[in-house]
C-alpha positions as CSV (number, residue, x, y, z in Angstrom):
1,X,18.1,-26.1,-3.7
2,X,14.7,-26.3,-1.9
3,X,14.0,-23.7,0.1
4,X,11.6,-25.8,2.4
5,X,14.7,-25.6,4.8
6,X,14.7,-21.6,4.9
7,X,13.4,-20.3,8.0
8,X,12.1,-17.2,6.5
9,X,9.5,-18.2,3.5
10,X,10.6,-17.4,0.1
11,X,8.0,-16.4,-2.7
12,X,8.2,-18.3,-5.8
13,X,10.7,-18.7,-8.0
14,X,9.6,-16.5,-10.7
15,X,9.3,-17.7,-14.2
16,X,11.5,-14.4,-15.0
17,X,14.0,-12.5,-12.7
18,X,13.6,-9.2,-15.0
19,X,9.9,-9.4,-15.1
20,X,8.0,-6.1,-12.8
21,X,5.3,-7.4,-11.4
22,X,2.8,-4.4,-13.0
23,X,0.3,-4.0,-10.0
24,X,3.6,-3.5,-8.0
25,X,5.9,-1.0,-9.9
26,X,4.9,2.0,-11.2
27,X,3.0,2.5,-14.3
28,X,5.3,4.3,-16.7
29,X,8.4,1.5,-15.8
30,X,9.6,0.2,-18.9
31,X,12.6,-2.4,-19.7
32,X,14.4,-0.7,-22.4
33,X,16.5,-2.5,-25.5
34,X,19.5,-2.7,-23.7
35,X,18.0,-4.4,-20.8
36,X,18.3,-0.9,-18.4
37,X,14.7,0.2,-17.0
38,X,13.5,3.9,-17.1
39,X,11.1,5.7,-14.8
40,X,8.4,8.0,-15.8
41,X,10.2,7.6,-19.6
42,X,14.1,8.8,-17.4
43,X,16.6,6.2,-17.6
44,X,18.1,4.8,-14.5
45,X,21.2,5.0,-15.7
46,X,20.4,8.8,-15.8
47,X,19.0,8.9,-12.8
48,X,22.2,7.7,-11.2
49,X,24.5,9.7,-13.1
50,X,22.6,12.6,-12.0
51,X,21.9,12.1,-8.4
52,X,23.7,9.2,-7.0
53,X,22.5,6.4,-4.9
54,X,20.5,6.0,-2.9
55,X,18.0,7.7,-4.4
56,X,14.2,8.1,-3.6
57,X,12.3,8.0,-7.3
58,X,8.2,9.9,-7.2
59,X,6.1,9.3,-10.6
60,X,4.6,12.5,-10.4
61,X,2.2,11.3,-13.2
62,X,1.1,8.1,-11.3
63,X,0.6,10.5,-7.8
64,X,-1.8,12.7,-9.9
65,X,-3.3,9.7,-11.5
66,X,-3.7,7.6,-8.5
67,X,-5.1,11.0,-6.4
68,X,-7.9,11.7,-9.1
69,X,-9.0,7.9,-9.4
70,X,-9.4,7.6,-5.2
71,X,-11.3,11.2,-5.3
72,X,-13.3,10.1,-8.2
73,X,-13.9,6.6,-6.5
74,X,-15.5,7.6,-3.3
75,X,-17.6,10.8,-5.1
76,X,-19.5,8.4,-7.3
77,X,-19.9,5.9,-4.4
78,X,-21.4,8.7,-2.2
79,X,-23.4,9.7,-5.0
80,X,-24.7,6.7,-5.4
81,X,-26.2,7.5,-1.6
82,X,-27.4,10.6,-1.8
83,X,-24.5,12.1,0.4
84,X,-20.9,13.7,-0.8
85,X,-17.6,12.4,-0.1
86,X,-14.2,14.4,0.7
87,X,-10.5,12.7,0.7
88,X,-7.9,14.0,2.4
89,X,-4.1,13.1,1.6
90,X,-2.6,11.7,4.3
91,X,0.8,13.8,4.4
92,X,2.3,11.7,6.9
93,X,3.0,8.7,4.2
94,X,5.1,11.2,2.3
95,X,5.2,15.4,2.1
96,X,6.5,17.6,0.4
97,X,5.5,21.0,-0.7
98,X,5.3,19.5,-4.1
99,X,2.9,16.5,-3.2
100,X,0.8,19.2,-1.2
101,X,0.9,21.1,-4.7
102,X,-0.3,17.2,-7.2
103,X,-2.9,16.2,-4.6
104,X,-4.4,19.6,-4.0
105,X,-4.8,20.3,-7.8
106,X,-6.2,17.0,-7.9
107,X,-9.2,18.0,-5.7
108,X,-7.6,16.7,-2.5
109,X,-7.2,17.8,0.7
110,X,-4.3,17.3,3.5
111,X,-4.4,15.7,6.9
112,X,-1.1,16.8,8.8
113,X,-0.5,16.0,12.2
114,X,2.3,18.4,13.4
115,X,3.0,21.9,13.7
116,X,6.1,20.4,10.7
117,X,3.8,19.1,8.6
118,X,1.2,21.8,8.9
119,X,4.3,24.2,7.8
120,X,5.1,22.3,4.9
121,X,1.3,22.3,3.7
122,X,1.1,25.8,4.0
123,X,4.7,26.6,2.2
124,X,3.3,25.1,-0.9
125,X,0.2,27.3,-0.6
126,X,-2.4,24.7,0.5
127,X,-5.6,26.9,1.5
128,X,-5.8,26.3,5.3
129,X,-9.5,25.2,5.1
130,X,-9.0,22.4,3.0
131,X,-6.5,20.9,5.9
132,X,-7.2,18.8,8.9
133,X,-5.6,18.7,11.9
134,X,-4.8,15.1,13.6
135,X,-2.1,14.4,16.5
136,X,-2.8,13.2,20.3
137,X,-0.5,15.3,21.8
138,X,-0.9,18.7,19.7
139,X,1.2,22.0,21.8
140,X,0.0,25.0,22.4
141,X,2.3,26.5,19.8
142,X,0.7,23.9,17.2
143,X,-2.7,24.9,18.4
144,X,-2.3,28.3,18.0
145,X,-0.8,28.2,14.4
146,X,-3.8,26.0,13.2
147,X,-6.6,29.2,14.6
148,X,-4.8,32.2,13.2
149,X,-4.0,30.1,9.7
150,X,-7.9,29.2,9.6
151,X,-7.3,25.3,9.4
152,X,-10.3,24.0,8.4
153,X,-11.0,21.0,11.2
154,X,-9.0,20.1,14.2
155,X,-9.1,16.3,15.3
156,X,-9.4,16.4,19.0
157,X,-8.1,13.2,20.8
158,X,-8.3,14.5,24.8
159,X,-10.2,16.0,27.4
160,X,-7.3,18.7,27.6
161,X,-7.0,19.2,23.5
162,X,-10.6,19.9,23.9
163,X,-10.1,22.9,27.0
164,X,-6.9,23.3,25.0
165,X,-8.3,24.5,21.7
166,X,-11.5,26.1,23.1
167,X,-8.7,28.8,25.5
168,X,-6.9,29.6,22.4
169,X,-9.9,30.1,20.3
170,X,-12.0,32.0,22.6
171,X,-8.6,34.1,22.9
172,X,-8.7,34.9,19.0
173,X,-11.9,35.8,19.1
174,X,-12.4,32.9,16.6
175,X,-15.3,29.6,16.5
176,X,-12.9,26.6,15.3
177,X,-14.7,23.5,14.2
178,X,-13.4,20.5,15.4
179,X,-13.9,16.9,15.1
180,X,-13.5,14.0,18.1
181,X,-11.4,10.9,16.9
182,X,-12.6,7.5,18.1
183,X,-11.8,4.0,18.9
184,X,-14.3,1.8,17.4
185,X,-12.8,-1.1,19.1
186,X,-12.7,-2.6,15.6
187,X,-9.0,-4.8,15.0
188,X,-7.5,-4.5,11.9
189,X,-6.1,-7.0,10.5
190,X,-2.4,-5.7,10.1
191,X,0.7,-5.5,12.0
192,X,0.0,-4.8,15.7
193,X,1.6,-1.1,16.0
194,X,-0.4,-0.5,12.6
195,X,-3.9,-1.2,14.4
196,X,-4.8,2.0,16.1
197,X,-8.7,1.6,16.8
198,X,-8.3,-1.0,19.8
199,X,-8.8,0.5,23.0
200,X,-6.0,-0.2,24.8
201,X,-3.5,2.6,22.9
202,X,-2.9,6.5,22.6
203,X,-5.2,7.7,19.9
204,X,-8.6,9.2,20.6
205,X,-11.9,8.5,22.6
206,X,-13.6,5.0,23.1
207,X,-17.3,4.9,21.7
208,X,-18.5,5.7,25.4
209,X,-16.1,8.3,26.6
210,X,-16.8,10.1,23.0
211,X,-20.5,11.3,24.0
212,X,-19.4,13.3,27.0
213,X,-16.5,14.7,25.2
214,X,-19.0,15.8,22.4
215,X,-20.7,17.5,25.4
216,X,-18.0,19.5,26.4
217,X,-17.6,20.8,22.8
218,X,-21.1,22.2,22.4
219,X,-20.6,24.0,25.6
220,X,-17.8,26.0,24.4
221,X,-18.8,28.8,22.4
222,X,-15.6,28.4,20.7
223,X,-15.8,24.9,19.6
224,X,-18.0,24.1,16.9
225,X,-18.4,20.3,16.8
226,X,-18.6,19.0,13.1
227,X,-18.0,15.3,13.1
228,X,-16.7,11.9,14.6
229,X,-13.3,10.5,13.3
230,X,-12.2,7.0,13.0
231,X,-9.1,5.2,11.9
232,X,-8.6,1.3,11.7
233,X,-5.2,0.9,10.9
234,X,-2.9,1.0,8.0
235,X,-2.2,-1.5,5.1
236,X,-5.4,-3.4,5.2
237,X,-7.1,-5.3,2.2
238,X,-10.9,-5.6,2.0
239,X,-13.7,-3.5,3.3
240,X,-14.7,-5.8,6.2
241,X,-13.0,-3.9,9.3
242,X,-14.4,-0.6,7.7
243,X,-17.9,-1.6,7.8
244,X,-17.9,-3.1,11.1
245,X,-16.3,0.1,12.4
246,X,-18.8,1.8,10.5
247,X,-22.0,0.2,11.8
248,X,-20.7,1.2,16.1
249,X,-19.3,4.8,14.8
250,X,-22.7,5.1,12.8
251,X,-24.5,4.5,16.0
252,X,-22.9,6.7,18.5
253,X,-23.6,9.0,15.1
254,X,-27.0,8.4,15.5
255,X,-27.2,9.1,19.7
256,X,-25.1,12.3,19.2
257,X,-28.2,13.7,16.8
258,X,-30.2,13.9,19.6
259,X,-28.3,17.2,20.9
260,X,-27.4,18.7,17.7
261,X,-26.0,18.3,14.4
262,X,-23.4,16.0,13.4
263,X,-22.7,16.2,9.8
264,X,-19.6,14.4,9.1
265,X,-18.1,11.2,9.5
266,X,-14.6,10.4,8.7
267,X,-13.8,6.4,8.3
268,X,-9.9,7.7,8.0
269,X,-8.1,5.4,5.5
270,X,-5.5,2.6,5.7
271,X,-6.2,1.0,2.6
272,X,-3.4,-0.9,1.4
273,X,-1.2,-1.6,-1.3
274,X,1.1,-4.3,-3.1
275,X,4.4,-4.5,-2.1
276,X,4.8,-7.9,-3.4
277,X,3.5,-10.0,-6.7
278,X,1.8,-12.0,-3.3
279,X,-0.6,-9.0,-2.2
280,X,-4.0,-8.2,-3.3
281,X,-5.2,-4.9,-2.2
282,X,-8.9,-4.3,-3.4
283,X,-9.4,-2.2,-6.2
284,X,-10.0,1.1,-5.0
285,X,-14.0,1.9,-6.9
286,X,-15.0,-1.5,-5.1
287,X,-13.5,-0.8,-1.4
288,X,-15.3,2.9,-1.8
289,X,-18.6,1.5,-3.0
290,X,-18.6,-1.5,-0.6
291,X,-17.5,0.9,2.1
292,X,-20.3,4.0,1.5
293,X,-23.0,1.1,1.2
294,X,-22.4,-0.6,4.9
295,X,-22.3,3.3,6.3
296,X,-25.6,3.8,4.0
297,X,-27.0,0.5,5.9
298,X,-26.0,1.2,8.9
299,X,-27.9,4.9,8.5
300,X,-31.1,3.3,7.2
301,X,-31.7,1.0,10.4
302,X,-31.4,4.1,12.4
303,X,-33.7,5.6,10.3
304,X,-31.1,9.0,9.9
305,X,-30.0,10.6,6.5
306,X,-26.4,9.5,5.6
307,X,-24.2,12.1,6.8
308,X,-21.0,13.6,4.5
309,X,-18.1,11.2,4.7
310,X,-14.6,12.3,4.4
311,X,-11.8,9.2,4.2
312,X,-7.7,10.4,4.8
313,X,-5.4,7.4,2.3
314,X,-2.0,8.5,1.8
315,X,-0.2,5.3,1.3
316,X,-2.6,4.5,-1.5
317,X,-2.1,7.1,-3.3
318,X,1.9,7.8,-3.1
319,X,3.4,4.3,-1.9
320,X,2.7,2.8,-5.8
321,X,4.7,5.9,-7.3
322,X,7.8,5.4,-5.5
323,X,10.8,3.9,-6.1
324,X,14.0,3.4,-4.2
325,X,17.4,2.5,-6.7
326,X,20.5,1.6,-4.9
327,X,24.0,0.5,-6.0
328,X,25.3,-3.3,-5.3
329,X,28.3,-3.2,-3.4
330,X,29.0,-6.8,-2.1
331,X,27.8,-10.2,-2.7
332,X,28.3,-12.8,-0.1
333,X,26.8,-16.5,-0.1
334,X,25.9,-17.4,3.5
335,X,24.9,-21.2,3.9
336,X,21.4,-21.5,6.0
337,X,20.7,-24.9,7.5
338,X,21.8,-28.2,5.8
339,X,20.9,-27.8,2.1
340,X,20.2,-23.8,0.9
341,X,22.1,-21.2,0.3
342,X,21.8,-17.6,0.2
343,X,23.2,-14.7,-1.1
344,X,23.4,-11.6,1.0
345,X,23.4,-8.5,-1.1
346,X,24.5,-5.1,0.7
347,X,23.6,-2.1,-1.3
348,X,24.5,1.4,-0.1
349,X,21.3,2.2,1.8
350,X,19.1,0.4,4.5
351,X,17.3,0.6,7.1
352,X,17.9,4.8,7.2
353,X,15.9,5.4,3.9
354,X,13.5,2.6,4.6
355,X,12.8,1.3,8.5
356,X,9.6,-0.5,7.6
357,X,11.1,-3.7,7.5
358,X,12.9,-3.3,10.6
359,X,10.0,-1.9,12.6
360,X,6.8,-4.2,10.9
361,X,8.7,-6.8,9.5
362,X,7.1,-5.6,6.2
363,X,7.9,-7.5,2.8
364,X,9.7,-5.7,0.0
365,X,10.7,-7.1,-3.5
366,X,13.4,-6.6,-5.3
367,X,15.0,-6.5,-9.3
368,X,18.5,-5.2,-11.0
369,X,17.4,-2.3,-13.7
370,X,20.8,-1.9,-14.6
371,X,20.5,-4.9,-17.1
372,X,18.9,-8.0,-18.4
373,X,20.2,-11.0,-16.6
374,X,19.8,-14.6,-18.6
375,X,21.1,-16.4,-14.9
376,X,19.0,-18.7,-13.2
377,X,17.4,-17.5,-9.9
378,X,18.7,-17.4,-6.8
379,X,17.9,-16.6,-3.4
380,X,18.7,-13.2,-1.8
381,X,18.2,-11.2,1.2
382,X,19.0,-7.9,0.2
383,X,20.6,-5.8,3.3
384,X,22.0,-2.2,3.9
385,X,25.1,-1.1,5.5
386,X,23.8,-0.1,9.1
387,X,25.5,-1.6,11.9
388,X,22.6,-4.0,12.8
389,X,21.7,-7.4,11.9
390,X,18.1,-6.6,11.5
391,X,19.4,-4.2,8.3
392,X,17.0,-5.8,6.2
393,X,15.8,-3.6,2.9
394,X,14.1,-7.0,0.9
395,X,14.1,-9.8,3.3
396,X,13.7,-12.5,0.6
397,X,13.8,-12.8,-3.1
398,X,14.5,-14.4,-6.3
399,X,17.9,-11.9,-8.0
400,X,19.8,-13.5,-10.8
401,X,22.3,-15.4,-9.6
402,X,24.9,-13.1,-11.6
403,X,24.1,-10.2,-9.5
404,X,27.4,-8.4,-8.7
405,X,28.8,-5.6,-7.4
406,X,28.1,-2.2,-9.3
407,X,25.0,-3.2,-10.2
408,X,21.9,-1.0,-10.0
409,X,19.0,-2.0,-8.0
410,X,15.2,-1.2,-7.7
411,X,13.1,-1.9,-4.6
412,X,9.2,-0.8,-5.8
413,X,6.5,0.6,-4.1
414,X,8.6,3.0,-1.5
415,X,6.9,6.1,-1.9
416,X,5.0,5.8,1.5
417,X,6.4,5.9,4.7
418,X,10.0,5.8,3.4
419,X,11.2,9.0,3.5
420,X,8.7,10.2,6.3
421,X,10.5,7.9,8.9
422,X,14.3,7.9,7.4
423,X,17.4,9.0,10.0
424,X,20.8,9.4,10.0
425,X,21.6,6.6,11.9
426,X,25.5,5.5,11.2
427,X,26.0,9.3,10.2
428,X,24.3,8.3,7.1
429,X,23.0,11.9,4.8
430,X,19.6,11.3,4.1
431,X,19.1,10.5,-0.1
432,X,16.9,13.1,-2.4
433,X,13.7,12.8,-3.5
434,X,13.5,13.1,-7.7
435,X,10.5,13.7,-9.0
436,X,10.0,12.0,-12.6
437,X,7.5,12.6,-15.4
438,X,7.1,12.4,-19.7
439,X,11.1,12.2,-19.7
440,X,12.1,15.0,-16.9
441,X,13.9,14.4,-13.7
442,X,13.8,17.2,-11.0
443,X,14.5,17.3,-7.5
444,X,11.5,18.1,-5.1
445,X,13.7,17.5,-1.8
446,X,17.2,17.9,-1.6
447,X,19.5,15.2,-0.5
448,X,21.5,16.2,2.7
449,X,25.5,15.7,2.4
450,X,28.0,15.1,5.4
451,X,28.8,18.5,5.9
452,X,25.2,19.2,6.4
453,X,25.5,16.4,8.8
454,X,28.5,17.8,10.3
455,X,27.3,21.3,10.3
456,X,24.7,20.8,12.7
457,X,27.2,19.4,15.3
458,X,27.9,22.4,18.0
459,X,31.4,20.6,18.4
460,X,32.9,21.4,14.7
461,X,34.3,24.8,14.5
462,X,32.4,27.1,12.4
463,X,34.1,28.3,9.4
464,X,34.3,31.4,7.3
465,X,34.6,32.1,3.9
466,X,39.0,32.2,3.5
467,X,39.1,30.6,6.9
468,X,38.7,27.0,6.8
């Protein structure tokens, strides 16, 4: 049946219903003889024996792959300049202390922007000066913990951050360098609540407000101002929206040199990924070069040296490596206007291990690992078991027709933003995170279980060990 009647686009019928799409799944996926898949060389089969569904799946391999290539990327591009680059993981796609541990040994550094996250970095031994510090509503308490661990750069996003920080510095006898976030007024091209440099939201300065809060900072002899910050937006293709945010950051750059130093300028990140065979993100050495250069142009018509440029991805470099396998457990046909039909499938997850659908309306895709299939396509929306219509995990795509209960499903490119925003909504435990490499399976964050869920309710009596 067409799906011209559909009012949600499908992608095209695929030529195969077992094919992975290779710029979408990890690298080391592999269909095996019997039709089964393996990740990072573990069979899925294993997988689930081991760990159950849902189940969150990390290539550690393609994490400390795709880390190096994005560090090596933007050296060689500011290189090519006469300037250095520094990249920061962005831990709010997906942290752990074992991420902290791939992307540090990779030559990274980590952006965190709660006192949580800042833990976290610091648990996995993270050196304190190779962190940043982001959030526009950071406590006291958070504050505090960032001076007396020796965090390398606070990003200040308020008048009172600013008077904030300075207080608590000045009380640790400490100089903190600090960095001003600001809103280039640049839109980027992405979902709306994924756009965060238009002025009218919560993050940071606008380009005018910026130089008197700069002014503030160099008064306090316990600031010491190192930079402007800038970030776009998230899940953006193409290097058009950086160099336009580039060329008004690089000139309130430029104005700010008249009272002192400025020597770093960090263009955030946001660069996006594919999540279906439909998207195509910008190889990573050509966004880098394309972006360094328009910051390089922008510094030679103001006639000032190209400062040191720092850039924060997270998504780019985790959200290939993931993958999320659930179990099948019903199949229902569900007729849609006049002509088409489509099958609902309901695995044993949703919206709790992955809201991004449900909050951006962001497109998945979809294929059984369990098996081969030699059944025609057919239309699915694949769904989760939440008590909402809007429980949407792959909103449309091409399964085989045969697709049943018990069967083993994939959904590719989860490693960002999956995790970091899962819930227990429905009283639903929270899956594991397994980390996978050259034929080893480990866990890196343990699944929770309803009597953790239940434990943390004041209302169940407590029990003792030959008193249940």
């Amino acid at each position: 049946m067409s799906a011209t009647s559909d009012p949600t686009p499908a992608p095209p019928v695929p030529a195969d219903v077992n094919a992975l799409a290779e710029k979408v799944w990890p690298p080391d996926i592999e269909r095996l003889t019997d039709g089964s898949v393996s990740l990072g060389g573990v069979p899925v089969a294993d997988l689930q024996h081991r760990f159950g569904t849902p189940l969150y799946v990390l290539d550690e391999n393609a994490v400390r792959d795709r880390a190096r290539e994005v560090r090596e990327a933007f050296d060689a591009a500011a290189e090519r300049h006469g300037t250095r680059a520094r990249v920061y993981y962005a831990g709010k796609a997906f942290l752990c202390t074992e991420t902290v541990r791939w992307v540090t040994a990779e030559g990274l550094n980590v952006d965190v922007a709660t006192g949580g996250e800042l833990a976290v970095a610091l648990a996995a031994g993270a050196p304190a000066d190779r962190l940043g510090l982001h959030g526009n509503n950071k406590s006291e308490v958070e504050l505090t913990r960032a001076v007396t661990a020796g965090v390398g750069t606070v990003v200040l996003d308020s008048l009172i951050e600013i008077e904030r920080l300075a207080a608590i510095a000045a009380g640790h006898g400490t100089v903190q360098d600090v960095s001003v976030r600001v809103n280039s007024g640049v839109h980027a091209e992405t979902h709306d609540f994924l756009a965060t440099a238009h002025e009218d939201q919560k993050f940071g300065f606008t380009l005018e407000a910026a130089e008197s809060a700069v002014a503030r900072i160099r008064e306090s002899p316990s600031l010491n101002f190192v930079g402007l910050h800038c970030h776009i937006g998230s899940q953006i293709f193409g290097a058009a929206g950086f160099a336009e945010s580039a060329s008004r950051v690089i000139a309130l750059h430029a104005r700010l040199l008249a009272g002192g130093d400025v020597p770093t300028v960090n263009l955030g990140g946001g660069f996006g990924i594919a999540y279906t065979e439909a998207d195509t993100p910008t190889p990573i050495d050509e966004l880098a070069d394309e972006i360094v250069a328009a910051v390089a142009r922008e510094c030679d018509a103001h006639g000032i040296p190209v400062p040191a440029l720092s850039f924060e991805p997270g998504r780019a470099i985790v959200g290939r490596a993931g993958v999320t396998l659930y179990e099948v457990g019903t199949v229902k046909p569900v007729t849609v206007g006049d002509d088409l039909e489509r099958l609902y499938v309901s695995v044993d997850g949703g919206m709790s291990d992955n809201a991004r659908p449900a909050l951006y309306g962001a497109a998945y895709s979809a294929r059984i690992v369990s098996r081969r299939s030699d059944a025609g396509p057919a239309l699915a929306r694949v769904v989760g078991k939440h008590c909402e219509a809007g429980d949407i995990v792959v909103d449309a795509e091409w399964l085989p027709s045969d697709v049943s209960p018990g069967d083993l499903l994939a959904v590719p490119a989860t490693g960002a933003y999956c995790f970091s925003l899962s819930s227990n909504y429905n009283y639903i435990p929270r899956p594991p995170v397994v980390a996978v490499g050259d034929g080893a399976a480990r866990v890196i964050v343990r699944g929770e279980t309803i009597d953790d869920l239940l434990a943390r309710d004041a209302g169940v009596p407590a029990t003792t060990e030959g008193n249940a």
